[in-house]
C-alpha positions in Angstrom: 1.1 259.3 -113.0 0.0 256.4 -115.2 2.1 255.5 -118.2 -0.2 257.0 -121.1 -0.4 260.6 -118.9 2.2 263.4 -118.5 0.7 265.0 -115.3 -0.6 263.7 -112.0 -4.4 262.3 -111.6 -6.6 264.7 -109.0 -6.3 262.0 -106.8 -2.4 262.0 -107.2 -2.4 265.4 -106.9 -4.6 265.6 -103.8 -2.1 262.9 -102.3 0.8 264.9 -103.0 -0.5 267.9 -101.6 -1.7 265.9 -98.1 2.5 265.0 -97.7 3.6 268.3 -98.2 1.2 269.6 -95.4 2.1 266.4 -93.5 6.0 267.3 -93.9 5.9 271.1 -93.2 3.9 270.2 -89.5 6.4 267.9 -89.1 9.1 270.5 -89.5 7.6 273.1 -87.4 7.0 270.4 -84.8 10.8 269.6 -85.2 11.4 273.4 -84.7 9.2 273.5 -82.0 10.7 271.1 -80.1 14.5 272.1 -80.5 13.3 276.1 -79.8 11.4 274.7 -76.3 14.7 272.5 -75.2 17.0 275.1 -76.2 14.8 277.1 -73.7 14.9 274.5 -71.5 18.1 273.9 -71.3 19.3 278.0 -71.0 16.5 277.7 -67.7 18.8 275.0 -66.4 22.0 276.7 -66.7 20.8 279.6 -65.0 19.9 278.1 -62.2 22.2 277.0 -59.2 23.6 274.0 -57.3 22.5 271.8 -56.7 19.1 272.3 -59.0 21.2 272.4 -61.9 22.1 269.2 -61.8 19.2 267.6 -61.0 17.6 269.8 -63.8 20.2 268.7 -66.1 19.8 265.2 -64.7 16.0 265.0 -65.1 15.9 266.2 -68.3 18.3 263.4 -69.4 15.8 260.6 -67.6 12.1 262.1 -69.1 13.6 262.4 -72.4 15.0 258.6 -72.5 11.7 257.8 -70.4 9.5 259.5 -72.4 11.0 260.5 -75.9 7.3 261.4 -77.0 7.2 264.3 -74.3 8.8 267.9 -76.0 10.8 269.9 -73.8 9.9 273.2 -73.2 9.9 275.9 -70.1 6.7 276.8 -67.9 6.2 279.7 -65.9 10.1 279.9 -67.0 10.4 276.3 -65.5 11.9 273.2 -67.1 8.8 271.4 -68.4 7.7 268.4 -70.7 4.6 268.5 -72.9 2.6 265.7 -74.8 1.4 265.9 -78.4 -1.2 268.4 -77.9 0.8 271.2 -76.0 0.0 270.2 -72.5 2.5 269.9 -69.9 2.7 266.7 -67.8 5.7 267.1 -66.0 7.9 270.2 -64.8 10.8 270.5 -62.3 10.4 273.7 -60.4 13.9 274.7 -58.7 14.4 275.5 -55.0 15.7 279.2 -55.7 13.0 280.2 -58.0 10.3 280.4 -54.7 13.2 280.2 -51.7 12.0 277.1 -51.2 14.1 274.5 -49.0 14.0 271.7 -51.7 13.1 271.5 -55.6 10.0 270.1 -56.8 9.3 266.9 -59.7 5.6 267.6 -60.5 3.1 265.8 -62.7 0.0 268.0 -64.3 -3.3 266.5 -64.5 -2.9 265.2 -68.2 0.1 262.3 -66.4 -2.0 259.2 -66.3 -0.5 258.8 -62.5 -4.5 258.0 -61.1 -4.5 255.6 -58.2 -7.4 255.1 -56.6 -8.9 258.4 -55.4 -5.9 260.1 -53.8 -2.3 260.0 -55.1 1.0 262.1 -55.1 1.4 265.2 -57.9 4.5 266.4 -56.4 7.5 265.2 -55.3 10.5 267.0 -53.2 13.8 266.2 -54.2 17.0 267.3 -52.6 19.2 265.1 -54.2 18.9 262.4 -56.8 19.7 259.1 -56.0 20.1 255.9 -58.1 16.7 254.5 -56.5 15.3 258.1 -56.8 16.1 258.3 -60.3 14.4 254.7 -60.6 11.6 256.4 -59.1 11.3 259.0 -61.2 11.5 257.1 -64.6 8.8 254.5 -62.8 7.0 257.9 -62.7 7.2 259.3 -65.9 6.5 256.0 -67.9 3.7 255.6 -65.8 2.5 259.0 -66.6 2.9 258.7 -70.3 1.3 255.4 -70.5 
């Protein structure tokens, strides 16, 4: 507003009006994100041992990995998204299929491309300190 008006310019007006759309996304993208970890997060503490804890572990290392990825479930999984929805990585439990060891899998939007053959999937029946290193090699590289 300059000095000699009392109400905003169009242009200020127009500004103004671009926050306030910039603010609300923000918020729902906020309210996203803590609805899909809450999610998340009742997915993991519904599952057993020892997948809960290397659920619960995961999630700790992708979000300090990748803090741009939004927790959320898939196909009632623990899962991690990029900006535009899609999921990159998921954790997929040994119970949910009867399957002798739990799955770390990457999507086709992780930037993991080596060549013209490389892993998507990883078994994991424990975590290990130079598994865990693994895994945040992993999901840097798959953000990146």
């Amino acid at each position: 507003m300059s000095p000699k008006q009392d109400t905003f310019t169009d242009d200020e007006k127009a500004a103004m009006k671009e926050r306030a759309k910039e603010l609300k996304a923000e918020a729902r993208m906020n309210k996203d994100r803590a609805e899909g970890e809450k999610a998340l997060l009742a997915a993991v503490a519904a599952m057993q041992e020892p997948d809960h804890s290397m659920a619960a572990r995961l999630h700790e290392i992708i979000t300090a990995s990748a803090p741009s990825l939004a927790p959320k479930t898939w196909y009632g999984m623990p899962a991690y998204a990029n900006k535009d929805g899609k999921v990159v990585c998921f954790f997929q439990s040994a119970q949910k299929f009867g399957a002798r060891y739990a799955t770390l899998g990457f999507n086709d939007t992780a930037n993991l491309d080596d060549g013209v053959m490389w892993p998507t999937a990883f078994a994991l029946k424990e975590l290990t300190l130079a598994a865990e290193a693994k895994i945040t090699a992993l999901v840097k590289k798959a953000v990146s």
